[in-house]
C-alpha atoms as an extended CHARMM CRD file, in Angstrom:
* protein
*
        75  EXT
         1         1  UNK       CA             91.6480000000       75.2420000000      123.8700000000  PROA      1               0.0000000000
         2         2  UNK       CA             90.4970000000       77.6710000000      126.9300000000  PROA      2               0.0000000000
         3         3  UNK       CA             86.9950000000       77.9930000000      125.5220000000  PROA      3               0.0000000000
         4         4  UNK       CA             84.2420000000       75.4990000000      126.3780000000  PROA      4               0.0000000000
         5         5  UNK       CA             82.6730000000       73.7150000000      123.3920000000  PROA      5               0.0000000000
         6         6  UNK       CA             86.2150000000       73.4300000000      121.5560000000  PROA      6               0.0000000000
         7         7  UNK       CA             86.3070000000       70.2610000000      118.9700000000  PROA      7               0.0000000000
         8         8  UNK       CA             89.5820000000       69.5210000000      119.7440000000  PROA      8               0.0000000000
         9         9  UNK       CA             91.2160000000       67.2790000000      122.7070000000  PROA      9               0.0000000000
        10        10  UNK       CA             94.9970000000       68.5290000000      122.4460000000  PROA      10              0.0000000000
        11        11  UNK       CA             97.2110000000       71.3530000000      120.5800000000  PROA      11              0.0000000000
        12        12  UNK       CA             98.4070000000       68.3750000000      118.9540000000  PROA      12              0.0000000000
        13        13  UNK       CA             94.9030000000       67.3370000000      117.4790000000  PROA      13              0.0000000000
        14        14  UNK       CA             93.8150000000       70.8860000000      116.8440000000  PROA      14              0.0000000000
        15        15  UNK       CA             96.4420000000       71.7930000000      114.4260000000  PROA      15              0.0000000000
        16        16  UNK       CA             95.4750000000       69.3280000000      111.1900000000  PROA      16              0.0000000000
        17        17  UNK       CA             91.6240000000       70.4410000000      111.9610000000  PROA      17              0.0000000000
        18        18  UNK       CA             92.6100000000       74.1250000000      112.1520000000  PROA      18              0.0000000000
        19        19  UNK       CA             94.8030000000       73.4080000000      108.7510000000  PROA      19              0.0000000000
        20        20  UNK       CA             92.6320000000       72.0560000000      107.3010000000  PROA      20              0.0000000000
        21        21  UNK       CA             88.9460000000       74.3110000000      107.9400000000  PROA      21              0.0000000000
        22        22  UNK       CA             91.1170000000       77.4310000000      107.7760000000  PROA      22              0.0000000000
        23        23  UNK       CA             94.8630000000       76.8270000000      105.1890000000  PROA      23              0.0000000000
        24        24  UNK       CA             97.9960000000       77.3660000000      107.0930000000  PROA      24              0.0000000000
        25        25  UNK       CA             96.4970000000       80.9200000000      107.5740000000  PROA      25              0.0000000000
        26        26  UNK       CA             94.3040000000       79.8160000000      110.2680000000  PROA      26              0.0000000000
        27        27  UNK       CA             97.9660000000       78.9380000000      112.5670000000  PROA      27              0.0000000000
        28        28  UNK       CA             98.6480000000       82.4050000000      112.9360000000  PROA      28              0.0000000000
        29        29  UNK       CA             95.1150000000       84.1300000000      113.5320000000  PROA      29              0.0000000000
        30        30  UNK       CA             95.2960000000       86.1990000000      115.9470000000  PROA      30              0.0000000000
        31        31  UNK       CA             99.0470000000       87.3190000000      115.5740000000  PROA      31              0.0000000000
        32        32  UNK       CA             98.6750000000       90.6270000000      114.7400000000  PROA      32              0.0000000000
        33        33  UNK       CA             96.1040000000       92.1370000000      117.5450000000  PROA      33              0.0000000000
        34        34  UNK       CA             98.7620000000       90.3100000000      120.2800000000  PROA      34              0.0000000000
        35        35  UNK       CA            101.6220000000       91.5130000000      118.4990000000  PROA      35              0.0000000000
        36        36  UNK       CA            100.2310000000       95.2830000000      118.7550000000  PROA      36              0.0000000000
        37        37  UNK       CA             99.5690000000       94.4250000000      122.5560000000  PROA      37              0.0000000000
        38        38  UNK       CA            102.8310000000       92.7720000000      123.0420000000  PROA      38              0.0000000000
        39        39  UNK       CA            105.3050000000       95.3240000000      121.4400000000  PROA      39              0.0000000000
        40        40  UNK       CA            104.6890000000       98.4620000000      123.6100000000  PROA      40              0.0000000000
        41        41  UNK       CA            104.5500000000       96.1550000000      126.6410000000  PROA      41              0.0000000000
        42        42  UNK       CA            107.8940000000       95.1190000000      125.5120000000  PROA      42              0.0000000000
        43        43  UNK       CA            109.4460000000       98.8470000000      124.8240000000  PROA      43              0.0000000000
        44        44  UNK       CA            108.0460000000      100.0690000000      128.0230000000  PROA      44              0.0000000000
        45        45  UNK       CA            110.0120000000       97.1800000000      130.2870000000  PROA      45              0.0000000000
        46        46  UNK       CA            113.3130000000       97.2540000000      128.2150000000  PROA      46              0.0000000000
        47        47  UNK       CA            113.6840000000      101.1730000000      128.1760000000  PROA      47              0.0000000000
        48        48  UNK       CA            112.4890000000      101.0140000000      132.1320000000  PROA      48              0.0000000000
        49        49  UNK       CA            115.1500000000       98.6840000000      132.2840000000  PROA      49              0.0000000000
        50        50  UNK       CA            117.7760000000      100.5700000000      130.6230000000  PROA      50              0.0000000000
        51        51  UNK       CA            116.8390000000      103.9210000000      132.6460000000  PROA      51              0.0000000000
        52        52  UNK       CA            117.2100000000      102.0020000000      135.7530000000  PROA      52              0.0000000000
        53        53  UNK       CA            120.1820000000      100.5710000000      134.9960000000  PROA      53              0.0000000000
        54        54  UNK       CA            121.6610000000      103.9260000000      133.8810000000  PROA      54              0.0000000000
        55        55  UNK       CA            120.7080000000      105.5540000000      137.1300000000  PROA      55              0.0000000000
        56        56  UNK       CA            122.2880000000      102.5910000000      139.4380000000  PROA      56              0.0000000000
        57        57  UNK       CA            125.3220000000      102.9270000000      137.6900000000  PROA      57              0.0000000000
        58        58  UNK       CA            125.0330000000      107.2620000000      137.7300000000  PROA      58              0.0000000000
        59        59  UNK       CA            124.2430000000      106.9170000000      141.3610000000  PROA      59              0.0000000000
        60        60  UNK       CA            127.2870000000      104.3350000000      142.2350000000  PROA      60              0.0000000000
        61        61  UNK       CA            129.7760000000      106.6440000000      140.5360000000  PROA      61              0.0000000000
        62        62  UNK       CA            128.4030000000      109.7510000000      142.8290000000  PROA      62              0.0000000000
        63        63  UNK       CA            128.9180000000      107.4810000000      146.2600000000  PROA      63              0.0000000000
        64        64  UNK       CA            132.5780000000      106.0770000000      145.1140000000  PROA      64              0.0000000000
        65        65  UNK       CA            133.2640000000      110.4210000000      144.4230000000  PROA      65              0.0000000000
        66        66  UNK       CA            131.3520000000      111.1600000000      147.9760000000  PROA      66              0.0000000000
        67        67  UNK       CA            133.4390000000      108.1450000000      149.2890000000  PROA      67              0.0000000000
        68        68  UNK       CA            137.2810000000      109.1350000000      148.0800000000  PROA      68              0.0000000000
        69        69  UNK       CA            136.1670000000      112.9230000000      149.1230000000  PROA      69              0.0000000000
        70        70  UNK       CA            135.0890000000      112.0200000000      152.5900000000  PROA      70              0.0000000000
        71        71  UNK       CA            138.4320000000      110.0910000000      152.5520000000  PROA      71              0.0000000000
        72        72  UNK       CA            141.1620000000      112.9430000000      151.4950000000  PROA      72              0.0000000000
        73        73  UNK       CA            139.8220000000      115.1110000000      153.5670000000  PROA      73              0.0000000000
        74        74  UNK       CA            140.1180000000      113.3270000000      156.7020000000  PROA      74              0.0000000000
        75        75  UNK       CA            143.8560000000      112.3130000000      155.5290000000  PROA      75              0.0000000000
């Protein structure tokens, strides 16, 4: 629908003509090449996510330790 010159007026309207030039077949070109894209993208954000998340959590434990240290000594 993003190219000029497209036959087609809506998603709605493109889907019997695409059905019908190319089988049900024709609905998914394309998913493969943006599903190799899309996957590392993916595995990159959710492990970046998980490391950061790990290290908040590492680095909240170390204050709270700094924090009841500071604390008994200057009992």
């Amino acid at each position: 629908m993003q190219m000029k010159g497209t036959p087609y007026k809506s998603v709605l309207d493109a889907i019997p003509g695409i059905v019908e030039r190319d089988g049900l077949v024709g609905l998914y070109r394309g998913f493969l090449p943006n599903a190799l894209k899309t996957l590392p993208n993916s595995s990159i954000r959710l492990t970046t996510y998980d490391m950061v998340k790990r290290l908040i959590s590492t680095s909240q434990k170390e204050f709270q330790r700094i924090v009841e240290e500071n604390c008994s000594k200057h009992r």
